[in-house]
N, C-alpha and C positions, 0 to 999 in steps of 0.2 A: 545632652551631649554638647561637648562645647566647637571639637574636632574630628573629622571624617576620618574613621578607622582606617580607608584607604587610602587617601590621598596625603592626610595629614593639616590639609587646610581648615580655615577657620571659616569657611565658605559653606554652612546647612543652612537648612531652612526648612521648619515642616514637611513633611507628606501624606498626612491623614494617619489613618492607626490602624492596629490590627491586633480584633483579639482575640487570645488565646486562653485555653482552657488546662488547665495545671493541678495535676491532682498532688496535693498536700498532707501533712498527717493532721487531721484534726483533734478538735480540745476532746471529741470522744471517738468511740470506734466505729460509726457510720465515715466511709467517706466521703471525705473532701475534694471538692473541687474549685478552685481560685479562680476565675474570671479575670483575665488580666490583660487590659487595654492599654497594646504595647505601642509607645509613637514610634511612626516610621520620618527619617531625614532624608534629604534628597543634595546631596553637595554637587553644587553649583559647578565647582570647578574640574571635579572627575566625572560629574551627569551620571554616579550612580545612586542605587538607593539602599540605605542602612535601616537599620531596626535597632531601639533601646536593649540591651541585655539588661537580665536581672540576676544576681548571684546564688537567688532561688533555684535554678535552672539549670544545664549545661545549654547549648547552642544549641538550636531547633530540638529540645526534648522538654516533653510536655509532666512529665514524674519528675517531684523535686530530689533534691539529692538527701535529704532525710531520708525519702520511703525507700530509693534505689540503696541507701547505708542497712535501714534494716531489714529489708529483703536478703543481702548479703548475709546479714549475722543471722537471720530466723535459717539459711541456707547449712547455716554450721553444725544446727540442730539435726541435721537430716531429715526437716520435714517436706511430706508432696509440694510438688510446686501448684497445686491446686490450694491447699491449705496455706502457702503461704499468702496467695496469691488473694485467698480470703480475710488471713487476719492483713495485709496492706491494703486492698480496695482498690487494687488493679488487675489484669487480666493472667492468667496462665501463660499465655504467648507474652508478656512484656515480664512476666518474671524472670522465664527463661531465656527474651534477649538482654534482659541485667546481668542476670548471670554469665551469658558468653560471651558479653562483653567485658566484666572484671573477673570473671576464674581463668587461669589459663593453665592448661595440663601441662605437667613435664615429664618427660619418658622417663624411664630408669636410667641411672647415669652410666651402668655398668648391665652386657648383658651378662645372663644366668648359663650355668651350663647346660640346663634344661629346661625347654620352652612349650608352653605350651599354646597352641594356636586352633582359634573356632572363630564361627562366624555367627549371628545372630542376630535377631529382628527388633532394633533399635526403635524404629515409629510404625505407621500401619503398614507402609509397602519399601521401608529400607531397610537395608542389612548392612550391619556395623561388623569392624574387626576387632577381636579381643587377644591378648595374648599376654599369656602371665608364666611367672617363676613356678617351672613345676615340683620344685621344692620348698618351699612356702609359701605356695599361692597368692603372692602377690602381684599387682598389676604391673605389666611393663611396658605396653601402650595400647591404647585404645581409638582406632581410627573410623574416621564419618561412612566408611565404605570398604566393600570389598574387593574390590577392583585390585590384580596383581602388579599392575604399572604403581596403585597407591601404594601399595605394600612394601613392595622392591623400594620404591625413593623412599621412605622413612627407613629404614633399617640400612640404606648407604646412605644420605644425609646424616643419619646421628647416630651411625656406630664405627668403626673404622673396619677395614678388611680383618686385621687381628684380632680384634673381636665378636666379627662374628664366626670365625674359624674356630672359637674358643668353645660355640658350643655344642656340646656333645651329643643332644638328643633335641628330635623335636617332636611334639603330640601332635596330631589333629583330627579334633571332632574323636579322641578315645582312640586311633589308630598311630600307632610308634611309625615312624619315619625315618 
């Protein structure tokens, strides 16, 4: 580093190192892990302290952006996130905060005239909201919870009052409404 990221000055100076541990895709399918002895700076003139980045990396993550790219695409396949989580050489839980980090759901742009609405058991003790076109069952959104305060603000955040007057029925859990 030649200037301090925050100040701008040309006022560093060493501050010892710090290293960290980077799992990589290696030359075969056991993984990898980088050992990577990062120098820290300490600029003189704003008295804070930096760290070297490496393009290996995003900022404080320790999975290179290789593995985090084919986590994404093994994701396309529909396969477990157990199984991907095996052919990459990282954990279950870091597959799937990749993923909720770069998938992002988008509702239906249009609702349907008929809805269908159920509740169900997402992980061990939470209950997610489901709610799809009951004429081609397709998805039209899928919320972290069942709480009626979260329900009510999705459906007036992202439909307008005319559309949702527009529809004509609605299911839940198999009982018409």
């Amino acid at each position: 580093m030649k200037r301090c990221p925050l100040c701008g000055f040309e006022a560093l100076r060493p501050n010892g190192h710090k290293l960290t541990h980077i799992h990589v895709k290696g030359a075969t399918e056991i993984p990898t892990i980088l050992d990577l002895n990062k120098q820290r700076w300490w600029g003189t003139n704003c008295h804070h302290s930096t760290i070297a980045t490496t393009p290996l990396v995003q900022l404080n993550r320790s999975i290179a952006r290789e593995i985090q790219d084919s986590v994404l695409k093994l994701s396309m396949k529909s396969l477990p996130l157990k199984t991907i989580a095996a052919i990459s050489g990282i954990s279950a839980s870091s597959v799937q905060r990749i993923l909720n980090t770069n998938v992002k759901y988008c509702p239906a742009k249009k609702l349907p005239e008929h809805l269908c609405f159920d509740e169900f058991r997402s992980t061990e003790n939470m209950m997610s909201f489901i709610c799809i076109d009951g004429d081609s069952h397709s998805l039209v959104s899928l919320l972290g919870d069942r709480l009626n305060k979260t329900i009510q603000d999705f459906f007036i955040s992202h439909y307008s009052l005319k559309e949702r007057n527009a529809v004509k029925t609605i299911v839940h859990g198999g009982y018409k409404m």
